[in-house]
C-alpha positions in Angstrom: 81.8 91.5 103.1 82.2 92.1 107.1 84.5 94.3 108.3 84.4 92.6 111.9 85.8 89.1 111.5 87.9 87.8 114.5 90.2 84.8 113.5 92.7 85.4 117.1 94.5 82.1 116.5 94.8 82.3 113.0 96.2 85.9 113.4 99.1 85.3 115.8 100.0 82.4 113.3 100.4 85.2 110.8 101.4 87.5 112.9 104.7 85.3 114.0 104.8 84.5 109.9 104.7 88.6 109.3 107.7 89.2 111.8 110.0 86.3 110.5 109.3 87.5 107.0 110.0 91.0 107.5 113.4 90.3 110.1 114.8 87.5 108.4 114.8 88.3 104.7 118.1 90.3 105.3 119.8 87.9 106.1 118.3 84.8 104.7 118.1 86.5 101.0 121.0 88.3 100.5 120.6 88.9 96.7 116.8 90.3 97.1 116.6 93.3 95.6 113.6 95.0 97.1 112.8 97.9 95.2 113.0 99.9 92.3 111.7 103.3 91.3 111.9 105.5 88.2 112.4 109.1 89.2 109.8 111.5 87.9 111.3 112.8 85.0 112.3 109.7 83.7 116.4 110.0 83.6 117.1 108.1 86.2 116.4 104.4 87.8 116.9 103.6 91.5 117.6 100.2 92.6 118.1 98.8 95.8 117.6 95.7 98.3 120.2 93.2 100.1 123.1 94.4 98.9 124.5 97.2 100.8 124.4 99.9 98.2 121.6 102.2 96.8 122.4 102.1 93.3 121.1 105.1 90.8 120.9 104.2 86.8 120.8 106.1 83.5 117.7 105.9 81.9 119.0 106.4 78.7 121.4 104.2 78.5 121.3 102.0 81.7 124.6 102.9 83.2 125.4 102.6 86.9 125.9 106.3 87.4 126.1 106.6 91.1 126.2 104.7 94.4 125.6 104.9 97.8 126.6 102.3 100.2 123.9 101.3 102.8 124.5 98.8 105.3 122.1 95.7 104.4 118.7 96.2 103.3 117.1 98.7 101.7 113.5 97.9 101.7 112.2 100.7 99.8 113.7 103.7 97.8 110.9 106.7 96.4 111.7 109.4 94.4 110.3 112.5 95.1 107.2 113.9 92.8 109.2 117.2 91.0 112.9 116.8 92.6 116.0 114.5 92.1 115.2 113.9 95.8 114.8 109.9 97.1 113.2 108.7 100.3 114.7 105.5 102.1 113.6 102.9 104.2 115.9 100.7 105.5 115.6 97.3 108.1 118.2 95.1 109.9 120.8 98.3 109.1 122.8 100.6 111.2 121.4 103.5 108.7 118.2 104.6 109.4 115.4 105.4 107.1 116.5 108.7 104.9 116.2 111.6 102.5 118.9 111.8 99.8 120.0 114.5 97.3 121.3 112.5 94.6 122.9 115.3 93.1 124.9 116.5 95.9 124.6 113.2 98.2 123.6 115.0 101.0 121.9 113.1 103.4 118.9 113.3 106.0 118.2 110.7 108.3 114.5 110.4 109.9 114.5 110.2 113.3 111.3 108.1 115.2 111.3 105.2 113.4 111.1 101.5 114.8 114.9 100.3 115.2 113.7 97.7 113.3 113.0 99.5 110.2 110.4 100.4 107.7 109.0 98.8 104.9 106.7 101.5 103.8 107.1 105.2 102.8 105.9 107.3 100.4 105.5 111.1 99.0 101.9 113.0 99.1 100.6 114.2 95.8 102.5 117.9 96.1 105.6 116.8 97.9 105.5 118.4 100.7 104.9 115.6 103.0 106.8 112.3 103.3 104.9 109.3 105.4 107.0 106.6 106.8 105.4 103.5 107.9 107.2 101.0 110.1 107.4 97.7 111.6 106.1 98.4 115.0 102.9 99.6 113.5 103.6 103.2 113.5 103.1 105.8 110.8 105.9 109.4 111.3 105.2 112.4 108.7 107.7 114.5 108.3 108.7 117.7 105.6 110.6 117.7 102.8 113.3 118.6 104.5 113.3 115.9 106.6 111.7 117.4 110.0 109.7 115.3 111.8 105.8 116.8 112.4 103.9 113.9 113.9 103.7 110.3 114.7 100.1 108.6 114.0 98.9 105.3 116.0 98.0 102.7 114.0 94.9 100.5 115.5 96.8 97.7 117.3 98.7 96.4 114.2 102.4 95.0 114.7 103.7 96.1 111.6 103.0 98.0 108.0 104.1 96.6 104.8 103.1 99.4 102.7 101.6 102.8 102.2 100.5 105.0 99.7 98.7 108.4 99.8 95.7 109.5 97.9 97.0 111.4 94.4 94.6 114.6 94.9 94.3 114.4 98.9 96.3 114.3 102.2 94.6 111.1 103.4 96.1 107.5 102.4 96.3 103.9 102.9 97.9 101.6 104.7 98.3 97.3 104.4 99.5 95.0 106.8 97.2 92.7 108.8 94.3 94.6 107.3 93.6 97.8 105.3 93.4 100.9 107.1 92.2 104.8 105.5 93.8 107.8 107.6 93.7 111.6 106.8 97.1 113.3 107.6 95.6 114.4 111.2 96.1 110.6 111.8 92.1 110.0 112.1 91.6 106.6 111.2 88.9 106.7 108.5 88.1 103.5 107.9 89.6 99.4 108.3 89.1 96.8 106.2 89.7 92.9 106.8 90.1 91.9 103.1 89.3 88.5 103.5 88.1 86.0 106.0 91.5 84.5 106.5 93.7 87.1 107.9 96.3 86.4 105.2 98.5 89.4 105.2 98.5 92.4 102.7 101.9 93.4 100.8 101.2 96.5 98.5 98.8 99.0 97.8 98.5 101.5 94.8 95.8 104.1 94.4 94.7 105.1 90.7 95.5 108.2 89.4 92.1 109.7 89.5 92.0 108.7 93.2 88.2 106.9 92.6 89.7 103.7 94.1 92.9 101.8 94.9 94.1 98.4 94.5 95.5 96.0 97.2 97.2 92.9 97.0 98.0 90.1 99.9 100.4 87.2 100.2 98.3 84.2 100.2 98.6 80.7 102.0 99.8 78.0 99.5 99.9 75.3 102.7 96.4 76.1 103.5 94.9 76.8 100.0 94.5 80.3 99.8 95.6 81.9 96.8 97.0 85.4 96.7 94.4 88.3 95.8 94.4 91.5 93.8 91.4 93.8 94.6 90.3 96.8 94.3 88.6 99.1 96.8 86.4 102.5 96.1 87.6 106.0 97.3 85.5 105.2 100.8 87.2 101.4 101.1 83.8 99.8 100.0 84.7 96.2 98.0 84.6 96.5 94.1 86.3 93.5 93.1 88.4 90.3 93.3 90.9 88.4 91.3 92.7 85.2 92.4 95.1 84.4 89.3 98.3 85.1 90.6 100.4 82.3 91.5 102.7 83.9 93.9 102.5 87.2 96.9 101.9 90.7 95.1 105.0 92.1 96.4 104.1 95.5 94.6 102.0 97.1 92.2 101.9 100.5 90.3 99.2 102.3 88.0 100.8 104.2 84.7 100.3 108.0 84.8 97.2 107.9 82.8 95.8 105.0 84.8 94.8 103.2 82.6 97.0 100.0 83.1 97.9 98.3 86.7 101.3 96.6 86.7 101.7 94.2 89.5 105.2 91.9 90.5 104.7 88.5 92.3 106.0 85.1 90.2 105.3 87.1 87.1 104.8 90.5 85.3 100.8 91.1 85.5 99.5 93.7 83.4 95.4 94.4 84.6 93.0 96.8 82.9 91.0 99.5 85.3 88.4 96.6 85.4 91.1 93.7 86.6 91.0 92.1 83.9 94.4 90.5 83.1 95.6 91.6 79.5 99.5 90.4 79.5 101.8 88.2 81.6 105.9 88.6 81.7 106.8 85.2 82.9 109.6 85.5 85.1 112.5 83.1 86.4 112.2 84.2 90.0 110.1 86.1 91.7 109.3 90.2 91.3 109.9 92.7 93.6 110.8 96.2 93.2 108.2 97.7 90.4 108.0 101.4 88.2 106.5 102.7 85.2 108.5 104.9 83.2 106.6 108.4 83.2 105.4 108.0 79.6 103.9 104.8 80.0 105.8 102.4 77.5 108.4 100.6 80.0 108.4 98.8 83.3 111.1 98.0 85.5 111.7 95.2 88.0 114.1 94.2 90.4 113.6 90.4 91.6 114.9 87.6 94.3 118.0 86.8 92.0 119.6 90.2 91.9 118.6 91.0 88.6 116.9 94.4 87.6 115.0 93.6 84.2 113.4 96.5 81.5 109.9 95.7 80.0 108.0 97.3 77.5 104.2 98.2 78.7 103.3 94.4 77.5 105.1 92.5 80.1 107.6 91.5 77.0 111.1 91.4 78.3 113.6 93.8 76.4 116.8 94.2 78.7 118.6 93.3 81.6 120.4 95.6 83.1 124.1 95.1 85.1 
């Protein structure tokens, strides 16, 4: 597979694609809810997207159990590894990317990031870091406590649609035009172009055993391109392919063990550590915010239509939550 493939016109086409997808969901979609994310332990569920509020859920019983209002979209929420602590991105808002007790509500905001947001952040394997990556192509880390320690340049790219660090290691991965491999000094390790077509990349998740990580990209309908799931070894070097989704993999997340890959696009994919598809949840509208519950038997989703939907670990809808 090269690594060196220049497509200049085909790029800016996706590039102009890339910044009307990422600045006029907010207001286009206004139901989308982005993301969701099981906190660590398992109690608790947070939701969020288009709709002004960052909404936190009982695990047990699926109650709305707090809220916090955010002005437009929330484009990602994370919990943090060991604490009832989230981490915020935000886009097209007057609140800016954040750290929240969701205890005490007490709030951190992250300064350094694009005004136009972030669609990418996520906690290193202790905790003790938090990467932000946003949509001018820049990566900040800061502390748990919300202190800023260092902004890393990111190789010419206009914006990042997700990142995700290494589960034993302070390096990680980026996706957006291409995939790029940093340590936390910000030395760029290694970039990948995926495929010859440029098409643009939309999630990332590295296995638990940090041997290799999967990517998956939006695909070209018009032009015939279908959307890809692949997966990568530790170094970046090409292990495999898989072209059976039917719509963008707008997220995807091993189980603790590792030993299942769930993946949202226009359907609940559940792959083996091979890729080899083993169950499908057929949804109405397409996935977007993805989590496994800590133990491995349920999944949740949030989707396009507003609607935040519990699986079990076979893609079988079980409930719907309000």
């Amino acid at each position: 597979m090269s690594k060196n493939i220049a497509y200049k016109p085909y790029f800016i086409v996706m590039l102009l694609l890339f910044v009307l997808r990422v600045h006029g969901q907010h207001s286009k979609d206004k139901q989308i809810l982005w993301t969701a994310d099981w906190s660590s332990d398992g109690k608790m569920i947070a939701v969020g997207g288009n709709v002004d509020t960052l909404k936190i859920y009982s695990a047990k019983n699926f109650d709305l159990i707090k809220s916090f209002p955010i002005a437009n979209t929330i484009t990602c929420a994370t919990w943090h590894p060991t604490k009832n602590m989230l981490a915020v991105g935000t886009q097209g808002s007057s609140d800016k990317p954040f750290i929240i007790d969701v205890e005490t509500g007490k709030k951190k905001e992250l300064s350094g990031i694009s005004p136009d947001g972030a669609r990418g952040l996520d906690w290193n394997h202790t905790g003790e870091y938090l990467a932000i990556a946003d949509n001018d192509g820049q990566i900040s880390i800061f502390d748990i406590d919300g202190r800023f320690i260092k902004k890393i340049n990111h190789d010419n790219t206009k914006g990042i649609t997700a990142i995700d660090w290494h589960p034993k290691k302070n390096i990680f991965v980026t996706v957006g035009d291409k995939i790029r491999i940093f340590d936390i000094d910000g030395t760029l390790l290694k970039t990948i172009a995926h495929r010859k077509e440029g098409t643009l990349l939309l999630s990332i998740a590295w296995h638990p055993s940090g041997s290799f990580f999967a990517t998956g990209d939006y695909g070209e309908d018009e032009n015939g391109y279908p959307s890809l799931l692949q997966f990568w070894s530790e170094n970046g070097d090409f292990l495999m392919t898989n072209a059976i989704s039917k719509g963008e993999y707008r997220n995807m997340r091993w189980n603790k063990k590792g030993t299942r890959l769930a993946t949202a696009s226009d359907a609940l994919r559940i792959w083996d550590v091979k890729g080899k598809l083993l169950s499908e949840g057929l949804s109405d509208d397409y996935l977007w915010g993805l989590s496994w519950h800590k133990k491995g038997h349920q999944i949740v989703t949030s989707s396009k239509k507003e609607e935040v939907v519990i699986w079990d670990s076979k893609g079988r809808r079980k409930q719907v939550i309000k």
